[in-house]
C-alpha positions as CSV (number, residue, x, y, z in Angstrom):
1,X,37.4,-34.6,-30.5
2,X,38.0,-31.2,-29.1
3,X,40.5,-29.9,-26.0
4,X,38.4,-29.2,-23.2
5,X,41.1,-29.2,-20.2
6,X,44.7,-28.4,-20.5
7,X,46.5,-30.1,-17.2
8,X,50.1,-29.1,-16.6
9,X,52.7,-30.3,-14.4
10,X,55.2,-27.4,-12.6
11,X,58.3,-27.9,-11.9
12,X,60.4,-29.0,-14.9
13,X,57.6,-29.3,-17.1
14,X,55.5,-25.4,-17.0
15,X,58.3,-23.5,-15.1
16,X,61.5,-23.5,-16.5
17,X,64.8,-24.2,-14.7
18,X,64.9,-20.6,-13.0
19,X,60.9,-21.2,-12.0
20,X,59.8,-18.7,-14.3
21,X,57.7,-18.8,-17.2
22,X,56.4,-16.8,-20.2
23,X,53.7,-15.2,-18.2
24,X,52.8,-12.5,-21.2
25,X,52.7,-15.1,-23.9
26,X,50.8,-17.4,-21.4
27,X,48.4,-14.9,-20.2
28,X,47.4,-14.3,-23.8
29,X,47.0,-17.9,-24.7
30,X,44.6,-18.4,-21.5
31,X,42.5,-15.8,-22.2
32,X,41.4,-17.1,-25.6
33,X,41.2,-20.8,-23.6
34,X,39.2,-19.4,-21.4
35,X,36.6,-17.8,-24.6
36,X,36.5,-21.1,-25.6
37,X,35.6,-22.8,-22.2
38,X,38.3,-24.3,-22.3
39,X,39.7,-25.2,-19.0
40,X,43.1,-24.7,-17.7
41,X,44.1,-26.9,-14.5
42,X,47.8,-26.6,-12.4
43,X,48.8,-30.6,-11.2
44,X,51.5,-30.6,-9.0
45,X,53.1,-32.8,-6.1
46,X,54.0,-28.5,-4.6
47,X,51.2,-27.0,-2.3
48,X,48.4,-25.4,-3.2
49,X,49.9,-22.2,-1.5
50,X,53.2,-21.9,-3.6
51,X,51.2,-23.2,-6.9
52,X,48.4,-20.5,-6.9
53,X,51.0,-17.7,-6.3
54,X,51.9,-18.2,-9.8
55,X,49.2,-17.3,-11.2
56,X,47.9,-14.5,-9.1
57,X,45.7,-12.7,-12.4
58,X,43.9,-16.0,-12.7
59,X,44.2,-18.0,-9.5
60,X,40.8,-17.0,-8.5
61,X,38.8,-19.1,-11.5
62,X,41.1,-21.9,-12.5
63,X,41.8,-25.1,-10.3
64,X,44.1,-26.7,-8.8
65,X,44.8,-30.8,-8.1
66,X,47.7,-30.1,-5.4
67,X,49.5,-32.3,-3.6
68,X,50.0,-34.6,-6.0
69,X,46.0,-34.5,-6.2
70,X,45.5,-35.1,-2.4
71,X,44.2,-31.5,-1.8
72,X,41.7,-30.1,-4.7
73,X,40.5,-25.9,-4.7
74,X,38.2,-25.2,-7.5
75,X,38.1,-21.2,-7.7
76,X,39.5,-21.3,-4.4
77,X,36.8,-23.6,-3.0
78,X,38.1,-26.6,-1.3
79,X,37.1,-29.3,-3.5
80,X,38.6,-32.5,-2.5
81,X,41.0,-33.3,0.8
82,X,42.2,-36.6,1.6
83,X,43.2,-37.4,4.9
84,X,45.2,-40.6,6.2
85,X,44.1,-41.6,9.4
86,X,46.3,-41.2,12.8
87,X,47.0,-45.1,12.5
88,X,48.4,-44.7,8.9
89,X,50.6,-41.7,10.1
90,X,51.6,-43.1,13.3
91,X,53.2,-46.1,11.0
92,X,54.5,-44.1,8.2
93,X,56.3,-42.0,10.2
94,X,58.4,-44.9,12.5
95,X,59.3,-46.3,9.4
96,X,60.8,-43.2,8.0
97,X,62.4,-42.4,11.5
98,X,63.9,-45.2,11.2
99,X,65.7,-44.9,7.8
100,X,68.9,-43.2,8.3
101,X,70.0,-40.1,6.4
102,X,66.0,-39.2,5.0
103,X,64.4,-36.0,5.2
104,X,61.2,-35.7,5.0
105,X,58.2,-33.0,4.9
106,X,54.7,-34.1,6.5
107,X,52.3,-32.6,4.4
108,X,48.5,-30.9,5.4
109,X,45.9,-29.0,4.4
110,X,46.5,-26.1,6.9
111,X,50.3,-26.4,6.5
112,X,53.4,-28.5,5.9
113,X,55.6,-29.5,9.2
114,X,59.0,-30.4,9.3
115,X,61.1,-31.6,12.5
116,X,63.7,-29.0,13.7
117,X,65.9,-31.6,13.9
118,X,66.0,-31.9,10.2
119,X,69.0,-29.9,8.7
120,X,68.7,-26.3,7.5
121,X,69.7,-26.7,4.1
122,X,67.1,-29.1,3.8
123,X,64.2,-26.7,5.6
124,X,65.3,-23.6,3.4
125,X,65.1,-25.9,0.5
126,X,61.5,-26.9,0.9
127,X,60.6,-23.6,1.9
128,X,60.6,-23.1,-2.0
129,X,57.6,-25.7,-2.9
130,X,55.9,-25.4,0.8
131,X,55.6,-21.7,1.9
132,X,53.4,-22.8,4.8
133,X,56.4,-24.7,6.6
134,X,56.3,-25.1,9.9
135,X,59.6,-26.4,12.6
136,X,57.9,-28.7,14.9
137,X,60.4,-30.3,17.8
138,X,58.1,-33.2,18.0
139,X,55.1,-35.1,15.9
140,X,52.5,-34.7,18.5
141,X,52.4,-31.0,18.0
142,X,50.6,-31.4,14.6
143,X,47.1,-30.7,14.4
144,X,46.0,-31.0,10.7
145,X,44.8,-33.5,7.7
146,X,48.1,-35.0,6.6
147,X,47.7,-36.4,3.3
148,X,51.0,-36.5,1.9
149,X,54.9,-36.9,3.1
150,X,57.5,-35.8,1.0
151,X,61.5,-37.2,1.3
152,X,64.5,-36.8,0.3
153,X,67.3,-39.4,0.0
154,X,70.6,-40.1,-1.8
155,X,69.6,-40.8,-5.3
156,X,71.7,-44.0,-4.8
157,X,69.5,-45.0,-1.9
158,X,65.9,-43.8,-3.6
159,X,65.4,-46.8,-5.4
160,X,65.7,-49.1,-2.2
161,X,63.8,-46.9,0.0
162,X,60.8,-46.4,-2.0
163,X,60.9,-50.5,-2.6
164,X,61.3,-51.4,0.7
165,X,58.4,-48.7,1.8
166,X,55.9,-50.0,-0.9
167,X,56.6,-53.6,0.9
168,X,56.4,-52.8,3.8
169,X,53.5,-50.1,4.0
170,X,52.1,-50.7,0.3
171,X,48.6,-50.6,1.4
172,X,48.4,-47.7,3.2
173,X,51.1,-45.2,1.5
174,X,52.8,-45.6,-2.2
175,X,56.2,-43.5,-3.3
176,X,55.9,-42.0,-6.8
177,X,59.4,-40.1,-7.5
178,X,59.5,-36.6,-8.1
179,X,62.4,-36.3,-9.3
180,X,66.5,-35.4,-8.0
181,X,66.3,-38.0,-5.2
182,X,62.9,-36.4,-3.7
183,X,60.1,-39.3,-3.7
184,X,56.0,-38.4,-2.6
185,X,54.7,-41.0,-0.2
186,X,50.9,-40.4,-1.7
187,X,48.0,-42.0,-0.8
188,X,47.3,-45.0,-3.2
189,X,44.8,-43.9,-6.4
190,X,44.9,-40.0,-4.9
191,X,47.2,-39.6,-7.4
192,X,46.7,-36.3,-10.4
193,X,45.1,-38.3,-13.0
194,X,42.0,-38.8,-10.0
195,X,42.1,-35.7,-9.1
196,X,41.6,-34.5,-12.5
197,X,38.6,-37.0,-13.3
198,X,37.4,-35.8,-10.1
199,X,37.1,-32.5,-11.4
200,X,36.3,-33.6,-15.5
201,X,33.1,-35.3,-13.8
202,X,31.9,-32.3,-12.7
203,X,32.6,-30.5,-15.8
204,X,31.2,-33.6,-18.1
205,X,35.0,-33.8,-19.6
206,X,35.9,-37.1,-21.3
207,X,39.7,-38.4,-21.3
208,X,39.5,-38.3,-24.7
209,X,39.4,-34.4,-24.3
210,X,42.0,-34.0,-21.9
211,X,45.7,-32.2,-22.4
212,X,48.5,-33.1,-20.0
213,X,51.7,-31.9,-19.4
214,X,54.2,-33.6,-17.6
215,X,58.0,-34.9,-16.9
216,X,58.3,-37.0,-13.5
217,X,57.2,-40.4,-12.0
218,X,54.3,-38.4,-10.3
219,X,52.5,-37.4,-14.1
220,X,52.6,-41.0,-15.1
221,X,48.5,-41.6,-14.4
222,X,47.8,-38.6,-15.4
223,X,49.7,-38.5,-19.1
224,X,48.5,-42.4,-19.5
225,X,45.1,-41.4,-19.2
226,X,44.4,-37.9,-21.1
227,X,43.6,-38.1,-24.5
228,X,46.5,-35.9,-25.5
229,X,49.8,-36.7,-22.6
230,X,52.5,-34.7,-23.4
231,X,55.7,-35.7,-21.9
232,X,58.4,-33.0,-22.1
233,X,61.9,-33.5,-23.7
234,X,63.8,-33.3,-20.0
235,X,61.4,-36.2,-19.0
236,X,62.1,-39.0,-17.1
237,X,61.8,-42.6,-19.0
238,X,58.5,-43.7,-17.0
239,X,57.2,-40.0,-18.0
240,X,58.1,-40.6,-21.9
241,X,56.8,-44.2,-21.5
242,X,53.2,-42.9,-20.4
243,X,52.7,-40.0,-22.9
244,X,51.6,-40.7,-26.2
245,X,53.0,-37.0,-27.4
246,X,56.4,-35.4,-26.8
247,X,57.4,-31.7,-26.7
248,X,60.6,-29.8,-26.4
249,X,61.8,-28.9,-23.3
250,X,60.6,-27.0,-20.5
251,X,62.9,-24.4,-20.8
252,X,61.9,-24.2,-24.4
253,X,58.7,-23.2,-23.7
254,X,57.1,-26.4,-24.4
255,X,54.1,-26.5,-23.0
256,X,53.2,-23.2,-24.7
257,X,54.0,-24.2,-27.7
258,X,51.6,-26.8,-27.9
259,X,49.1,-25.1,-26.1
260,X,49.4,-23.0,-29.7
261,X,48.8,-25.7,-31.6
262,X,45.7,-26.5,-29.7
263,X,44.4,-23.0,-30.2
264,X,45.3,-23.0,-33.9
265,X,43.6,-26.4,-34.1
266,X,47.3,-28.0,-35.9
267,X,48.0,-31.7,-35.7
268,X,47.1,-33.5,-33.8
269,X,44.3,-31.4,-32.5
270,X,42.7,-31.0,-35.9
């Protein structure tokens, strides 16, 4: 079966710790991806206005399942935007106010919004995924599709938190960890791996021909369901658990290593 999409993950898993990457050696490799129609898709809990300044040559004609596959561009079409409805928000957002010591992001299409009550280190922190970060002094002064909140907790608390949420509010929200005491409250199923079949139907792309790339609780669909799920060698256990391949690390320049081996047609792509 050949590679027809190659899905990666960002942070920890594409960039490496210093959010770089190989952009010459990478630029290179998607150019012969792209002469064999083979397409190359960013998945990522970060918004679709940090992700696509990575990749400002190619930005234009690749796509994008943001969010953590809440908001979909498509050659910078909209493609897909969930939206929770102003009950599901009103809900989610007394039970966070009322767990003490969380910070959290309320994520939309048009921007993300983040009380000014919330401490600075915290704002200029998320200020690195969400470049369109608004300070709002209070909830009703949002005016956007939220489909997404993303905390931050004591890791010792995480665990708790995202158990006692999923009880609680299970049906309308579900926490998939990102990673370093950060959890995404997602919608439940608009996770990556449906945003990528949303976009392989359109394309006529079978799992089986899929390519992932990722290392947190938030790739876990998405490396159980490609064809090929490569979990890197930083990964988190529930990422390793999913992925039926491995690679080295992300500061190894794992990902492009096997995207080599794809274009080479090596094992186990031959």
């Amino acid at each position: 079966m050949s590679v027809k999409l190659i899905a990666v993950d960002m942070d920890g898993t594409f960039l490496d710790d210093q959010k770089k990457y190989n952009k010459t050696k990478f630029l290179s490799q998607y150019q012969q991806l792209k002469e064999r129609s083979i397409k190359f898709v960013v998945a990522s809990g970060n918004q679709y206005y940090q992700l696509k300044s990575f990749f400002p040559e190619i930005a234009p004609e690749i796509a994008f399942v943001a969010e953590n596959g809440a908001y979909i561009v498509n050659e910078e079409q909209d493609f897909s935007v969930a939206e929770l409805s102003a009950d599901s928000v009103d809900k989610i957002l007394r039970f966070i106010d009322a767990i003490p010591g969380l910070n959290t992001v309320i994520c939309g299409k048009n921007s993300a919004y983040i009380l000014s009550s919330q401490p600075e280190a915290f704002y200029q922190k998320m200020k690195n995924y969400y470049p369109r970060l608004k300070k709002i002094n209070d909830y009703q002064e949002i005016d956007d599709s939220i489909f997404k909140f993303a905390t931050n907790i004591d890791d010792q608390h995480l665990a708790n938190f995202m158990t006692s949420l999923d009880e609680a509010l299970g049906h309308i929200i579900t926490p998939v960890s990102s990673g370093h005491g950060s959890a995404d409250l997602i919608i439940p199923g608009r996770h990556k791996a449906n945003g990528l079949s949303m976009l392989q139907k359109i394309w006529n792309i079978d799992d089986a021909e899929v390519v992932t790339f990722g290392d947190g609780g938030n790739d876990v669909e998405m490396l159980r369901q490609a064809g090929f799920g490569f979990s890197m060698a930083n990964a988190m256990p529930a990422a390793k658990a999913a992925a039926s391949y491995t690679t080295v690390s992300n500061n190894d320049e794992g990902v492009l290593k096997i995207i080599d081996k794809v274009l080479a047609g090596e094992a186990p792509f031959n």
